[in-house]
C-alpha positions in Angstrom: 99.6 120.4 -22.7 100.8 118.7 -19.4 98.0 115.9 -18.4 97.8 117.7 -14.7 95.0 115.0 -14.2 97.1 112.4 -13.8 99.5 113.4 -12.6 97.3 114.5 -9.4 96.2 110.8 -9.6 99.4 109.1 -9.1 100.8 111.7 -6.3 97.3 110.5 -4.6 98.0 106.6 -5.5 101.4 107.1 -4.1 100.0 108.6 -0.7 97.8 106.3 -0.5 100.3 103.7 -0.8 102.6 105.1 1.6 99.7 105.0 4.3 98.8 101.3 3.6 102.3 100.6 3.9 102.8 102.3 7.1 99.6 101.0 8.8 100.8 97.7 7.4 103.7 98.2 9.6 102.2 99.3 12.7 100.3 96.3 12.3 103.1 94.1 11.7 104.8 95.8 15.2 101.4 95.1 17.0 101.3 91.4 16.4 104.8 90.9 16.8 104.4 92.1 20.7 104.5 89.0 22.6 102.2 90.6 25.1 98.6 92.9 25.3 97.0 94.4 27.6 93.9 93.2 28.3 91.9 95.0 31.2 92.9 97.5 33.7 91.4 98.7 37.2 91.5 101.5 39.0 90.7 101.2 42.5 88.6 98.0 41.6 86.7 99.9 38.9 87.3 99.0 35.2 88.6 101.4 32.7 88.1 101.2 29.0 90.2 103.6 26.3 86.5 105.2 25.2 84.2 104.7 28.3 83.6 107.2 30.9 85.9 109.0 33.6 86.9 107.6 37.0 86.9 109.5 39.8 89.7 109.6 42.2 90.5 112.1 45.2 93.7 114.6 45.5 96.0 113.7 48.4 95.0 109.9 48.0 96.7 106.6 46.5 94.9 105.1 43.5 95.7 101.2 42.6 96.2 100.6 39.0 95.8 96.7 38.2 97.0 95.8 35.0 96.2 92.5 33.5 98.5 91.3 30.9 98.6 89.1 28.5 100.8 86.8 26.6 101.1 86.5 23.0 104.6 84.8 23.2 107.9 84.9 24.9 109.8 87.7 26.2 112.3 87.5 29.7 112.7 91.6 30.4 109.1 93.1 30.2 107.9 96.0 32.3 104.3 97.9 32.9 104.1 101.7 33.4 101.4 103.8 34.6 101.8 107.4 34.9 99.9 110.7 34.7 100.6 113.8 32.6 99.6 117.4 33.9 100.8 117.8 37.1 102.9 121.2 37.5 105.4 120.2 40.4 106.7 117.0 39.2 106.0 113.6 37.8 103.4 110.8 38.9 104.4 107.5 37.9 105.0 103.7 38.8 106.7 100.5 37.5 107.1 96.9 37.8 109.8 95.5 38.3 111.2 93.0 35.3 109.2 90.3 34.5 109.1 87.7 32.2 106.3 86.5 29.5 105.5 83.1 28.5 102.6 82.2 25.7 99.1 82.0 26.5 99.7 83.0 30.4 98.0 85.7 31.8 99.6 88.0 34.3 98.6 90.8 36.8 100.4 93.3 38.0 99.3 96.1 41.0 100.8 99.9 40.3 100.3 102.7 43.3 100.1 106.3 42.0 99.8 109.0 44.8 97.4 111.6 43.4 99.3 115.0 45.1 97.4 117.4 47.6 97.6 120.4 45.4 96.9 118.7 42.3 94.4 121.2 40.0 91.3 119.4 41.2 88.1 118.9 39.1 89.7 118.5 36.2 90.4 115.5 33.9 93.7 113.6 33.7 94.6 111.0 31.3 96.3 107.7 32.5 98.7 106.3 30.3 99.5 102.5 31.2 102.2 100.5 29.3 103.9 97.5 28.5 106.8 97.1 27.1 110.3 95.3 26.5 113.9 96.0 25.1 112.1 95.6 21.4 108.2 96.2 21.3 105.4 98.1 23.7 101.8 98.4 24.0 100.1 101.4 25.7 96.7 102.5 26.4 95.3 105.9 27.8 92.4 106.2 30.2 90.7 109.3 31.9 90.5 110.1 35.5 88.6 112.8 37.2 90.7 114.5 39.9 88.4 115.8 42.4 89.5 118.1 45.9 88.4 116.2 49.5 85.4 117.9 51.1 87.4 119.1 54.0 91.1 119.4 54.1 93.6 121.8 55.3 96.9 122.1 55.3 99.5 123.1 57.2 101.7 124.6 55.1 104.8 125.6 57.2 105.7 126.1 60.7 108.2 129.3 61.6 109.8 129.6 64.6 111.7 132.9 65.8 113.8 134.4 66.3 114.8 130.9 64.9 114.9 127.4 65.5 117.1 128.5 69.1 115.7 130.0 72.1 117.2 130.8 75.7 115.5 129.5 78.4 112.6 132.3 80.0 112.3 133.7 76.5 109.5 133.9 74.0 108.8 131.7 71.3 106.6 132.6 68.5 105.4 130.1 66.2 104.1 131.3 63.0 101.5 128.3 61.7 100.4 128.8 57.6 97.4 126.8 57.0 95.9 126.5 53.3 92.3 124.9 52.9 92.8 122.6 49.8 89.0 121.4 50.1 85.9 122.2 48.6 84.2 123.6 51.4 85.2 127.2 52.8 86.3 126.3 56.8 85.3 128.8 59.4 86.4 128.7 63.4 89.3 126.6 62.9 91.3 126.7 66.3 95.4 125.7 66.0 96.9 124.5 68.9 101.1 125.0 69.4 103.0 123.2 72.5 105.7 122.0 73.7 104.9 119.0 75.4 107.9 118.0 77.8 108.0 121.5 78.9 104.1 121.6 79.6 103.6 125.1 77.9 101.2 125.5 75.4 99.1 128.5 73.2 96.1 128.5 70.9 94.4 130.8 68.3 91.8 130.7 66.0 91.3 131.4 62.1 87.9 133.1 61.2 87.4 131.3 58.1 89.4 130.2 55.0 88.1 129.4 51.9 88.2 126.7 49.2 92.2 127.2 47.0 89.6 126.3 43.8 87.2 129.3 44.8 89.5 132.2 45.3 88.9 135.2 42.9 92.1 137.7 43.0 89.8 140.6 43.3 87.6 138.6 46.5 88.4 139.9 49.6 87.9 136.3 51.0 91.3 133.8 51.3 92.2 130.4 51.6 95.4 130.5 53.3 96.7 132.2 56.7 99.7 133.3 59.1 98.6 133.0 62.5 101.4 133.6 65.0 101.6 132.5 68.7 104.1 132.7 71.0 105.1 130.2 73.8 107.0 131.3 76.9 109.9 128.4 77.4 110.2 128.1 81.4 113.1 129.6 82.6 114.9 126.3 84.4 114.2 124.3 81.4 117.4 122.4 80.8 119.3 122.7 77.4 118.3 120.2 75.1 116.4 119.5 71.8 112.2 119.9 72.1 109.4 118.5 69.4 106.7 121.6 68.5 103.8 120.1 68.5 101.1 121.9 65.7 97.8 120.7 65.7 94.9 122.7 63.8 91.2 121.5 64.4 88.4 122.2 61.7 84.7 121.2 60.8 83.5 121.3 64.1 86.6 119.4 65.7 85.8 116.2 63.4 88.9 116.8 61.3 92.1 117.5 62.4 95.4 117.6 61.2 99.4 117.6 62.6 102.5 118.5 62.1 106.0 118.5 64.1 109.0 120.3 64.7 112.2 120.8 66.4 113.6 123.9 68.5 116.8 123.9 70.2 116.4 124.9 73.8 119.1 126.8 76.0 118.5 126.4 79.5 120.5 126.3 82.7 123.0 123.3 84.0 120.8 122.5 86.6 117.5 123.5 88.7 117.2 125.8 91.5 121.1 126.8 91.3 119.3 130.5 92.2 116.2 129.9 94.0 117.2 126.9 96.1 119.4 127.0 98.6 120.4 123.4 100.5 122.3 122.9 103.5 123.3 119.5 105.8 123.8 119.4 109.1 126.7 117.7 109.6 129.5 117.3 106.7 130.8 114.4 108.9 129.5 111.6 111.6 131.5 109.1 113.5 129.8 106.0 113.4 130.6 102.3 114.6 130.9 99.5 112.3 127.4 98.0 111.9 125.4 100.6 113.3 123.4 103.6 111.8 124.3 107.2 110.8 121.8 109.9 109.5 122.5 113.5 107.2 119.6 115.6 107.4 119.5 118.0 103.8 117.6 120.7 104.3 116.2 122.8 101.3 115.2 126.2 101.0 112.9 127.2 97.5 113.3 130.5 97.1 111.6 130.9 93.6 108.2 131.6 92.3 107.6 128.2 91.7 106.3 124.9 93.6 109.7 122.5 93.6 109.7 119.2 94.0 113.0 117.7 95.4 114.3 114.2 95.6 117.7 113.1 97.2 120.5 110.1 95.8 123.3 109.1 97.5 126.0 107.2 95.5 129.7 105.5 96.6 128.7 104.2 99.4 128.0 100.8 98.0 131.4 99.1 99.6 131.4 100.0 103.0 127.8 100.7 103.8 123.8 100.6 102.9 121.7 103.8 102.5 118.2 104.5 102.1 116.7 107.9 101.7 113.6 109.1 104.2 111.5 110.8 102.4 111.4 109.5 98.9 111.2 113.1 98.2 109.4 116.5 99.7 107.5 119.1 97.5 108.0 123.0 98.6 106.3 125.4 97.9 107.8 129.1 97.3 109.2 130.5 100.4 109.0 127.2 102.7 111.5 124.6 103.4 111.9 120.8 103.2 113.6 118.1 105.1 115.7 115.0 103.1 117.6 112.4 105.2 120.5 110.1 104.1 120.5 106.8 106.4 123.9 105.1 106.3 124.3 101.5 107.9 127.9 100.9 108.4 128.8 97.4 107.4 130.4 95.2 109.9 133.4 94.7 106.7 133.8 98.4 106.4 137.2 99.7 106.8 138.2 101.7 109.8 139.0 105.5 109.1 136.8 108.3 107.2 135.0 107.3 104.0 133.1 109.2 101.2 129.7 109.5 99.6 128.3 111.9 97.5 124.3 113.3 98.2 123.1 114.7 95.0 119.8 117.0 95.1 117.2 116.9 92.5 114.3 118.7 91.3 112.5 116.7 88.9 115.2 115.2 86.9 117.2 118.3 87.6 120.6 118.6 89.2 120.3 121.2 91.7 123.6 120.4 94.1 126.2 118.1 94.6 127.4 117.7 98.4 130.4 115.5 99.4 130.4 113.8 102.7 132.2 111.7 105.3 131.5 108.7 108.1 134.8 108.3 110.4 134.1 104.8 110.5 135.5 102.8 114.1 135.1 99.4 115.0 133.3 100.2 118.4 136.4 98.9 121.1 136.4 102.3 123.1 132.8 102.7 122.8 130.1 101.2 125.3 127.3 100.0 123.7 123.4 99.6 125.4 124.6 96.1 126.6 127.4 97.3 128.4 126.2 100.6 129.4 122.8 98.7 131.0 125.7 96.8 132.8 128.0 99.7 134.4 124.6 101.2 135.5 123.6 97.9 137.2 126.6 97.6 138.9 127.3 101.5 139.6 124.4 101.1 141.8 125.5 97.9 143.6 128.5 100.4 144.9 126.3 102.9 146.0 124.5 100.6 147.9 127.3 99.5 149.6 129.0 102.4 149.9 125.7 103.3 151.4 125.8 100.3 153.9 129.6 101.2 154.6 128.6 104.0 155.6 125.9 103.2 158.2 128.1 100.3 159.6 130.9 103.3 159.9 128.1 105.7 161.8 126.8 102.7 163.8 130.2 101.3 165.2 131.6 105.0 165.5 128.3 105.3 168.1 128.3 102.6 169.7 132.2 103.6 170.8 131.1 106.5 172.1 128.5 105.0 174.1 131.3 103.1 175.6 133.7 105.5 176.5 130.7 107.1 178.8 129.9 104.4 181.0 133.6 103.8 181.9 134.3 107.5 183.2 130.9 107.4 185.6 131.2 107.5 189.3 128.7 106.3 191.6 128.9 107.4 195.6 
């Protein structure tokens, strides 16, 4: 008969053997590490592999401190801390490579960013690490993952037609807001605008409740669509504009933003249609250091208050300019008055010369207008001084002349006179 007996004993001796060996070896590994871990914090809070959970909040950072320890010498060591369990991608950190001497204690800071729409209250395990080219230590530590009280999300902002509109059209701005808290949210208001173009819309959610409290079969949810539509202003100039989103919850006290871009077609310049400008004189003669004026008149033929503002440019090297008024606001229908005052420098060279007048609304080109100053240096022209003068002595001549004239009409009497007495006969 085969002694079955023993031969069960020896195949358990020999697995028994085989274990000792191989916790023998593990052990051997252990003490040849020439480092430990010897405490670790999270957020301030010490950890142990069999004490009690820590709590940390989705959408938040968590600081893992890792104190370290040396048990001999070792020049490329590294810590680790990461978490298992999350569905859309990894949560981990590093150190950079340090080195380990005996008997010195290190300690080294790790951020982990616990995601927004992490599966809340729910455990985790952290797994922290040290390790080198040859040897590593690790040690695993639970954390309870718990949603924020209040906290939604905006999801995604959708412009259409698309991210491109034409100037006077309709924007609509679909908003999707998810609430990722515990508590359901009710009168949220979401705000979209457009700041540089001052245009703005609003609308309000009902309620949404908590992502962790939505049945399939309930009738309630936790996200929505809300579309709103801005109206971009018709003389908006083509250029790039930032979408403002802002949604407000829990009574106003919480509120949270996001941004975008839409790419704006609008007209070359303001007013091309609805203003109409005209100057009353493409031309002036003018002396050499005296003063010319332009008077720009402006017409607003739109819906709209304007608000225009005149520059004139090129003049710089043969004359001064100011402009009187700064600028004039019309309103729909009415007109306004702009003047260009030229001072002709006593340098300025003799024939016509050029300036441009440009017209603005806002920062808005709305027209361009060339003019001219024929430009003399004043030698056929009387000035007051010499005009006072000729009037001075213009009326010294017509006094005498005026004198003349009674000496003339006195003499021419008194020969008369004469003439009488000599042809008189007395008897």
């Amino acid at each position: 008969m085969i002694n079955t007996g023993g031969f069960k004993m020896r195949k358990l001796l020999s697995a028994l053997t085989m274990m000792l060996v191989m916790l023998f070896s593990i052990n051997l590994v252990a003490a040849a590490a020439d480092f430990d871990i010897s405490k670790v914090e999270v957020n301030d809070i010490t950890v142990t592999e069999s004490g009690d959970a820590v709590f940390v909040e989705a959408d938040s950072n968590i600081d893992v401190e890792v104190y370290v320890q040396g048990n001999g010498s070792s020049d490329d060591v590294r810590v680790r801390a990461w978490i298992g369990g999350y569905e859309y991608g990894s949560i981990e950190d590093k150190t950079e490579i340090f080195e380990v001497e005996n008997n010195v204690d290190y300690r080294k800071t790790l951020t982990l960013h616990i995601p927004k729409d992490i599966d809340a209250s729910d455990d985790y395990t952290l797994h922290v690490e040290i390790f080198d080219d040859d040897n590593s230590v690790d040690k695993d530590f639970t954390l309870r993952v718990q949603e924020k009280r209040h906290f939604l999300d905006i999801q995604d902002v959708i412009l259409r037609p698309s991210s491109q509109v034409e100037a006077g059209r309709v924007l609509f701005t679909t908003v999707r807001v998810e609430n990722l808290g515990d508590k359901k949210e009710e009168d949220i208001q979401i705000n979209v605008a457009i700041p540089e173009l001052g245009v703005s819309s609003r609308d309000y959610i009902d309620e949404l409740v908590s992502v962790e409290n939505t049945d399939d079969d309930d009738e309630e949810t936790s996200a929505s669509s809300n579309e709103i539509f801005l109206r971009v202003p018709k003389d908006a100039r083509t250029g790039d504009y930032e979408v403002s989103v802002e949604v407000s919850y829990n009574r106003g006290h919480d509120v949270v933003r996001a941004k975008t871009l839409v790419h704006v077609e609008g007209v070359s310049g303001v007013g091309l249609d609805d203003t109409i400008i005209s100057v009353d004189s493409q031309s002036k003669s003018v002396n050499t250091g005296e003063q010319t004026g332009y008077r720009v008149m402006v017409a607003n033929m739109g819906e709209e208050v304007q608000r225009y503002s005149l520059e004139v440019s090129g003049e710089n090297l043969w004359a001064t300019s100011r402009v009187d008024p700064l600028f004039v606001t019309v309103r729909p229908g009415e007109t306004g008055e702009l003047n260009a005052l030229l001072t002709v420098k006593e340098s300025a060279p003799q024939g016509r010369n050029s300036f441009v007048a440009k017209v603005r609304s806002g920062d808005q080109l709305v027209k361009e207008i060339s003019l001219t100053a024929d430009v003399n240096d004043g030698s056929l022209n009387f000035g007051d001084g010499t005009r006072k003068a000729l009037t001075v002595v213009f009326g010294v001549l017509v006094v005498l002349l005026i004198i003349l004239g009674l000496v003339v009409a006195f003499n021419k009497m008194k020969g008369d006179e004469g003439e009488g007495e000599e042809g008189t006969n007395y008897y």
